[in-house]
N, C-alpha and C positions, 0 to 999 in steps of 0.2 A: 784675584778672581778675574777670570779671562771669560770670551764668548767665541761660540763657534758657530758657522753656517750651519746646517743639518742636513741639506739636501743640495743647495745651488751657490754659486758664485756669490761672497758675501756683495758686492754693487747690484743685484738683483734678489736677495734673499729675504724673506717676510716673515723665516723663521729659525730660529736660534734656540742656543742650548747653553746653559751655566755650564763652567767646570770651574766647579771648588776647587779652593788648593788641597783641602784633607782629601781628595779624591787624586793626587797625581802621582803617580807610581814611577819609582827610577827615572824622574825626568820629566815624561810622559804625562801631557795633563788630557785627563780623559772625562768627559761631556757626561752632564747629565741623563740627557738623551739616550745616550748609546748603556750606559751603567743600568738601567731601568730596563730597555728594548731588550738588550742582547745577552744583558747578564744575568738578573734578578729574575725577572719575569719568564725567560726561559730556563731556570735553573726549578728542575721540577721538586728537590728535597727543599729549597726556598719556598716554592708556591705551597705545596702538604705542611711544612711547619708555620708559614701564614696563617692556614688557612685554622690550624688546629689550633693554636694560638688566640686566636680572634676567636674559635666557640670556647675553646677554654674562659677567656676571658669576658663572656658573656657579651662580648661586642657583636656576636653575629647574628645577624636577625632570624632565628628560626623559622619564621614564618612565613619570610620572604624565600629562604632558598629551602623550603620541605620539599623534598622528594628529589633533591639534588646530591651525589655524591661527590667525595672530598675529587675523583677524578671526572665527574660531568664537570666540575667547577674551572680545574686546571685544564682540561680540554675547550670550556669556555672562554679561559685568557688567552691560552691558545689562538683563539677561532679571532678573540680582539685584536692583539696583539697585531695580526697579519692584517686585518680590516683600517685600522687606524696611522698605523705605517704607511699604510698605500694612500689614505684618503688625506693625511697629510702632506705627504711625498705629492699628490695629484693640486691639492689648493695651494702649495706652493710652490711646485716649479712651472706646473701644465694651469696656470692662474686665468688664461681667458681661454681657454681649451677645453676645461673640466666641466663635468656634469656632476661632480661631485660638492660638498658644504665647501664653502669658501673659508678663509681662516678665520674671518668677521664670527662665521655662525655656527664653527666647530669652537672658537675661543668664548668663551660667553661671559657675560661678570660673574663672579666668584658671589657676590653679596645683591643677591636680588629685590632685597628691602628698600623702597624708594624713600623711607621713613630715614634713612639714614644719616643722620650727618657729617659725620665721618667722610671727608672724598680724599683722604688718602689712601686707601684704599679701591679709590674707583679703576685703577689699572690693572688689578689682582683678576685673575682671569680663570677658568676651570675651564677642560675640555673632557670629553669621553666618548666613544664608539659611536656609532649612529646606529647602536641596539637599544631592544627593551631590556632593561636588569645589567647594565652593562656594569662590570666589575673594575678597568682600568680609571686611572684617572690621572691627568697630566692638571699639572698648576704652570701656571704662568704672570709675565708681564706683558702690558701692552704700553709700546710707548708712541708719543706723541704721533709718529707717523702712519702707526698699525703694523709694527714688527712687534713679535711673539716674543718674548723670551720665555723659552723653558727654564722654572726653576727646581722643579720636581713632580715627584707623582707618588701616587697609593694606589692598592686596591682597594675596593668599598664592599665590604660585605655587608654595611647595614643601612640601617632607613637612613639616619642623620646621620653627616660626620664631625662627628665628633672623638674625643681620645686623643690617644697620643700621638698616632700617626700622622692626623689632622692636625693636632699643635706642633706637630716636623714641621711641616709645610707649612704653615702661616708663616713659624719662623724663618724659613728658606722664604717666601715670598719679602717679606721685611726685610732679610738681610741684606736681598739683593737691591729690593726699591733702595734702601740707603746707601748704599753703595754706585748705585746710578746716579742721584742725588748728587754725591761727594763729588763723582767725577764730572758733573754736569752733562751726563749723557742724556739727551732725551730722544733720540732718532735713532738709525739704522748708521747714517754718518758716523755718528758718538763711536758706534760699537766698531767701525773699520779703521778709526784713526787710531 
């Protein structure tokens, strides 16, 4: 498991991207980040078979997306996609320049139960679009310094996440916490050495 910059110079970069090794093609190990952004999300027979999938499978909330069709929806990843790109690309290179969410307040806790005991868990991070109904959704790490690790993402088509998509990503979040763990990375430093 390796890490990439996503937008700047890893000695200045607040935000990163997983590349799994079942993700590296001939060689080539290629980012979480970029697999999601440029592949999946813009692959429009991926987004229609999502989306058909998830009402097939009664995970899609009716009642939130009535009067949306299966192409307002992927026009609306769309409209994300290009929103969220920019507004990350801007809190993390253009960081005292932007008028945009900082990474602090686009990355938020994954588990907003204060009831919780649980604090391993406390670095598990969620972000998503600065829409209402917003569909994307990026998961992360946050380590000791405030660098981001991306470790993957969904779309949410419904009120809770929950399913299987959601049990992807927990595990992608765990795997990687244990794996930072092992190599005793806890900063931005860990990840350049």
């Amino acid at each position: 498991m390796n890490f990439i910059p996503i937008f700047t110079k890893p000695s200045i970069c607040d935000l990163w991207s997983v590349c799994y090794p079942e993700d590296e093609i001939d060689g080539v190990q290629r980012d979480i980040y970029s697999i999601l952004m440029d592949e999946r999300w813009t692959d429009m027979k991926y987004l229609i078979d999502f989306i058909k999938i998830e009402k097939a499978s009664m995970g899609f909330d009716d009642q939130f997306w009535e009067g949306f069709s299966i192409s307002d929806m992927v026009e609306k990843i769309q409209i994300e996609i290009a929103s969220i790109d920019n507004e990350l690309y801007q809190a993390d290179l253009m960081k005292d320049e932007t008028y945009f969410r900082s990474l602090d307040k686009i990355f938020i806790k994954l588990h907003q139960n204060i009831y919780s005991l649980n604090t391993f868990n406390d670095s598990h991070r969620k972000a998503r679009p600065n829409f209402k109904n917003s569909i994307i959704r990026f998961y992360g790490i946050e380590l000791n310094d405030g660098t981001i690790i991306i470790t993957g993402g969904t779309l949410k088509l419904k009120l809770k996440m929950v399913g299987l998509n959601f049990d992807e990503e927990i595990i992608n979040l765990k795997r990687v916490q244990a794996f930072l763990k092992s190599q005793g990375i806890t900063d931005r430093l860990g990840l350049i050495d």
